[in-house]
C-alpha positions in Angstrom: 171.1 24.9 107.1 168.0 26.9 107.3 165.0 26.7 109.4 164.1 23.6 107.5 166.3 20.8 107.5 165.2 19.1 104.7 166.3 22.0 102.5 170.3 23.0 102.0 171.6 26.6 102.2 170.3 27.0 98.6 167.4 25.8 99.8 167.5 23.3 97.6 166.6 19.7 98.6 169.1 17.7 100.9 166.5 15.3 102.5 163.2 14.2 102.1 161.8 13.5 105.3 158.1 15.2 105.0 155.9 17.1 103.0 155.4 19.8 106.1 156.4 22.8 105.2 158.1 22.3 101.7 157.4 25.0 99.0 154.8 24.3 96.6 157.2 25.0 93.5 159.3 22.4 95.6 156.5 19.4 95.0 155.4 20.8 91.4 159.1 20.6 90.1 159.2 16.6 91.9 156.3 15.8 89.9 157.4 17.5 86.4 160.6 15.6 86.9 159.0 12.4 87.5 157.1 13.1 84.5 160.3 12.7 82.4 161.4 9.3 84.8 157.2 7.7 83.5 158.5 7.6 79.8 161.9 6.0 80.9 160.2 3.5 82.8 158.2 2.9 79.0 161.4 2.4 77.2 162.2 -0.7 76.2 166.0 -0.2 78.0 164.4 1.1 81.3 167.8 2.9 82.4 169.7 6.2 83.2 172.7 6.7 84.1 171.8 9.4 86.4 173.5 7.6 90.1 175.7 6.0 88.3 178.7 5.2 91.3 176.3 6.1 93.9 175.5 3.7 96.8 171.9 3.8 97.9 171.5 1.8 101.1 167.6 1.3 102.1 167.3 0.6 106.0 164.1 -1.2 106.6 163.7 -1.8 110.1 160.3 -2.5 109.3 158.6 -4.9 106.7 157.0 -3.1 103.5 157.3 -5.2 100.1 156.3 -2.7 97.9 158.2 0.7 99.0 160.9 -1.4 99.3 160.9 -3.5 96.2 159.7 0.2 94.0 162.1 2.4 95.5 165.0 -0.6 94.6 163.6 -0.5 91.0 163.8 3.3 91.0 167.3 3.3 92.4 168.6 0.9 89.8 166.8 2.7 87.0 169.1 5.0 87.7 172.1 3.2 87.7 172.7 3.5 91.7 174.3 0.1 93.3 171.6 -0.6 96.1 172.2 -2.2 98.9 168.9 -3.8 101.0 168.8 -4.2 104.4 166.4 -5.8 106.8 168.0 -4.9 110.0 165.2 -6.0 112.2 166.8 -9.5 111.8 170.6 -7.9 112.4 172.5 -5.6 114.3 169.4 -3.9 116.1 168.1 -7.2 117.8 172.3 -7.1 119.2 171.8 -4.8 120.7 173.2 -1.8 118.3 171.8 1.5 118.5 170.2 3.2 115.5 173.0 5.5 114.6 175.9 3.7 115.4 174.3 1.5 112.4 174.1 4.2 110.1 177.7 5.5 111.2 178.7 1.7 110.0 176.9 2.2 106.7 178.1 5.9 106.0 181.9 4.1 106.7 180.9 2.3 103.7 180.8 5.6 101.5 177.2 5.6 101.7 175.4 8.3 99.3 171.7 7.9 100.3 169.3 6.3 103.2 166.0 5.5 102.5 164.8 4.4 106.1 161.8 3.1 106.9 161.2 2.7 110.9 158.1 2.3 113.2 159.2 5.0 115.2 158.1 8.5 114.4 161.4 11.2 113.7 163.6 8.1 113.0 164.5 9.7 109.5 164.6 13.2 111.1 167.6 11.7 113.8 169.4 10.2 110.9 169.0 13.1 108.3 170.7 15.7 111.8 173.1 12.6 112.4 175.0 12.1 108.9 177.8 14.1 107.3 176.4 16.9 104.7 177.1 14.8 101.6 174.8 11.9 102.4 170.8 12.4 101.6 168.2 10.8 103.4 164.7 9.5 102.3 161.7 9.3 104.7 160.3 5.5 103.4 157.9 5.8 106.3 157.9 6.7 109.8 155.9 5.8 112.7 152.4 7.4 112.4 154.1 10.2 111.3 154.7 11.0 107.6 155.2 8.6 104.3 156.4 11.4 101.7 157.1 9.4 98.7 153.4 7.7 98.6 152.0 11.4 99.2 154.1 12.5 96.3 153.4 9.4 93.9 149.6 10.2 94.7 149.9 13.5 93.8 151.5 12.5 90.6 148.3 9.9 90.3 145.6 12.9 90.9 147.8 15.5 88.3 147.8 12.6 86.1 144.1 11.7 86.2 142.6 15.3 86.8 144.9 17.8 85.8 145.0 20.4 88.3 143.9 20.8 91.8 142.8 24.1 92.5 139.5 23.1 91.2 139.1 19.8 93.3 137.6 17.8 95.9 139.4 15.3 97.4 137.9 12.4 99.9 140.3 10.4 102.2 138.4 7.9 103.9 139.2 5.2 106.9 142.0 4.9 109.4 143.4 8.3 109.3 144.2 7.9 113.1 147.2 5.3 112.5 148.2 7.0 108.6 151.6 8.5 108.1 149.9 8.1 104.6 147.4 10.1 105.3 149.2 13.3 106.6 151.2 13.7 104.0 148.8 13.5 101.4 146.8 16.5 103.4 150.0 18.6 103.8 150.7 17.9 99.6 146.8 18.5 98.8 146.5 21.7 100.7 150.1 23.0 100.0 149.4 22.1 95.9 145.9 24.6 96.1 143.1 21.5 96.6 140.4 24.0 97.9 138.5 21.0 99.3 140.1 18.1 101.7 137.8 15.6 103.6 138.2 12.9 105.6 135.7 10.1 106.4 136.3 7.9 109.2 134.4 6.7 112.6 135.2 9.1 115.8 137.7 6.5 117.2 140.1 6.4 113.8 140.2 10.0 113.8 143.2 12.4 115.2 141.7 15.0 117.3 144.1 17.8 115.0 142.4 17.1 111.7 140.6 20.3 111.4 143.6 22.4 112.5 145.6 20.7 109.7 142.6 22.5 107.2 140.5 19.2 106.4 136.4 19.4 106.9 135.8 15.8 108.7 132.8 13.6 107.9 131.5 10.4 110.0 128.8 9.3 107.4 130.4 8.0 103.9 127.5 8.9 101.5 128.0 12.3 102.5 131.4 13.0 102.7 131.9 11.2 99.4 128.9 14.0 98.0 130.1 15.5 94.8 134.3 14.6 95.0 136.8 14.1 92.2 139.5 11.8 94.1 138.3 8.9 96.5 141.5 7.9 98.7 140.8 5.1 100.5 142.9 4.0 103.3 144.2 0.7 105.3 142.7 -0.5 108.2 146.1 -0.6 110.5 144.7 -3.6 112.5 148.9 -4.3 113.8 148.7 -0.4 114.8 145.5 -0.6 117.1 146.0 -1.0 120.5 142.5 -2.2 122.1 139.1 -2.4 120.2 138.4 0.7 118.1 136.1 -0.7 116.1 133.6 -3.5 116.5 134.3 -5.9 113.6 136.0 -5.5 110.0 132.0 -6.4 109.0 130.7 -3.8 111.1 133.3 -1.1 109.3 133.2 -2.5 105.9 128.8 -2.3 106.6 129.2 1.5 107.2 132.7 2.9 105.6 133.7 0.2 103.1 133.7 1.4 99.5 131.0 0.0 97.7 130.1 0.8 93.9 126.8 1.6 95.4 128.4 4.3 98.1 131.1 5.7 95.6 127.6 6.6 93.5 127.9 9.5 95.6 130.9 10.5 94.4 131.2 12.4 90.8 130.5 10.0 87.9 134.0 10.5 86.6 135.9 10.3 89.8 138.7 8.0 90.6 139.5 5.7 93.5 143.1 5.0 95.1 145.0 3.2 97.4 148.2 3.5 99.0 148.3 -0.6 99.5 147.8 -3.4 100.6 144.3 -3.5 99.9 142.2 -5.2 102.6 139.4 -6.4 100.1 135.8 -6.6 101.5 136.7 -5.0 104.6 137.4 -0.9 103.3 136.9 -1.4 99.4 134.8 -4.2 97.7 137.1 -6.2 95.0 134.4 -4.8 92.0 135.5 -0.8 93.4 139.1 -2.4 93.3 138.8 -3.5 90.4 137.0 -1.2 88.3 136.9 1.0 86.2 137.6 4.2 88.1 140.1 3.1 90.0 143.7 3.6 89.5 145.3 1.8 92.3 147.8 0.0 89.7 148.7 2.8 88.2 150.0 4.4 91.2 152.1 1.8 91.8 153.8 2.2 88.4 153.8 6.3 89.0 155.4 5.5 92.4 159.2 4.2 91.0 159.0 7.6 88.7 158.3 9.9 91.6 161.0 7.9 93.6 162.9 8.1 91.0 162.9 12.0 90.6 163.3 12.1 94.4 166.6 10.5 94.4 167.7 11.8 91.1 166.8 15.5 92.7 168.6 14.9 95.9 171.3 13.2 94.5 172.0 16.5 92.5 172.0 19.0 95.6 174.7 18.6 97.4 175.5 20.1 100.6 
């Protein structure tokens, strides 16, 4: 295994764990083969039998419907047997640590882990942990990285815009408590967008953001100046620890996405969100609902990208 440990001798992929430091032909061939996966999902038999005889186990130690409930869709799409577990309610609260739960799970021939955790590198200890044949899937870590939603946004901005060398890309809110967030920077700036922002108050803001390439903005109308892509982001209120911010009015007054403030943007620029939206606190329901936005879509675009995902690392072995 190479410097990377997400990548295989061949350098192929073995897990996903983060967008840090993967090749850009690497992401470009995940979103052409998910292209393939978003007419499959139009068929009217919604199936390949791509896993078929694989067990997929998806280790949520913490709460997330929809990863959860798309990457299950994208595992059985292609004909995987999937196997959901919310071990916060089991063998962690007796007591079991971490990897003596995935040692249980490998025991029972186990092909892929997709792990969600709230600690930061819990996909990374698994992924060193586990015998060369089994792959792992980052479904979320900590404040750390959330690869598959960087991916499936990616897919959304291709989609919608075509290429990104020639954009400008806004992400606005709580990037201080995103794992969202740093991935889709690492994927923007890896895939050639010549132009990342980010829009937040001082006290939801990282203090690495312009190291990681990004020009940062504390007034909306300005940072939203002239973009393509509006990414707007949850306010983490389970993450914060103290007051950060002096009421959900008070932020939605000054960074809340209004038709009026996304006026600023380009008139043919589109509005996401990773999900779940709090309405009226950083997006107004008529932005949420309107006609630029394509926050359903990317739901839909996310079981193709996690379909490709597991249909790519299912096919490097080793």
């Amino acid at each position: 295994m190479g410097a990377n440990p997400q990548l295989n001798a061949q350098g192929e992929l073995q897990h996903l764990l983060t967008i840090e430091g993967l090749p850009r032909s690497l992401l470009i061939h995940i979103l052409d083969t998910a292209e393939g996966f978003v007419a499959v999902n139009q068929q009217e038999v919604r199936k390949v039998p791509l896993l078929r005889g694989k067990a997929i186990f998806n280790l949520f130690f913490e709460p997330s419907t929809r990863t959860r409930t798309t990457f299950e869709i994208a595992a059985k799409r292609l004909s995987a047997d999937v196997i959901n577990l919310n071990i916060s309610a089991s063998s962690q609260s007796k007591g079991e640590t971490l990897l003596d739960t995935v040692d249980n799970l490998a025991a029972m021939q186990a092909d892929m882990f997709v792990v969600r955790h709230a600690q930061s590198g819990a996909a990374h200890m698994i992924a060193r942990h586990v015998a060369p044949h089994i792959h792992v899937v980052n479904a979320g870590d900590g404040r750390h990285a959330h690869p598959t939603q960087g991916l499936l946004d990616m897919f959304t901005i291709r989609k919608y815009k075509g290429e990104f060398h020639n954009l400008r890309v806004a992400i606005v809110g709580d990037v201080l408590h995103s794992r969202v967030a740093r991935s889709q920077i690492h994927a923007l700036t890896t895939l050639g967008v010549p132009e990342v922002r980010v829009i937040a108050p001082k006290t939801l803001l990282p203090g690495d953001m312009r190291q990681m390439g990004v020009q940062v903005y504390h007034d909306l109308a300005a940072g939203l100046h002239d973009v393509d892509v509006v990414i707007i982001l949850r306010l983490q209120n389970e993450r914060m620890r103290g007051a950060r911010l002096p009421s959900s009015q008070e932020y939605f007054k000054y960074y809340g996405l209004t038709a009026e403030k996304l006026a600023h943007a380009k008139a043919d620029a589109i509005v996401m969100h990773p999900g779940p939206m709090n309405r009226g606190v950083e997006i107004d329901s008529a932005v949420a609902d309107g006609k630029q936005s394509v926050i359903l879509p990317q739901v839909t675009f996310g079981i193709a990208v996690r379909m490709a995902v597991m249909s790519i690392l299912a096919g490097n072995q080793g």
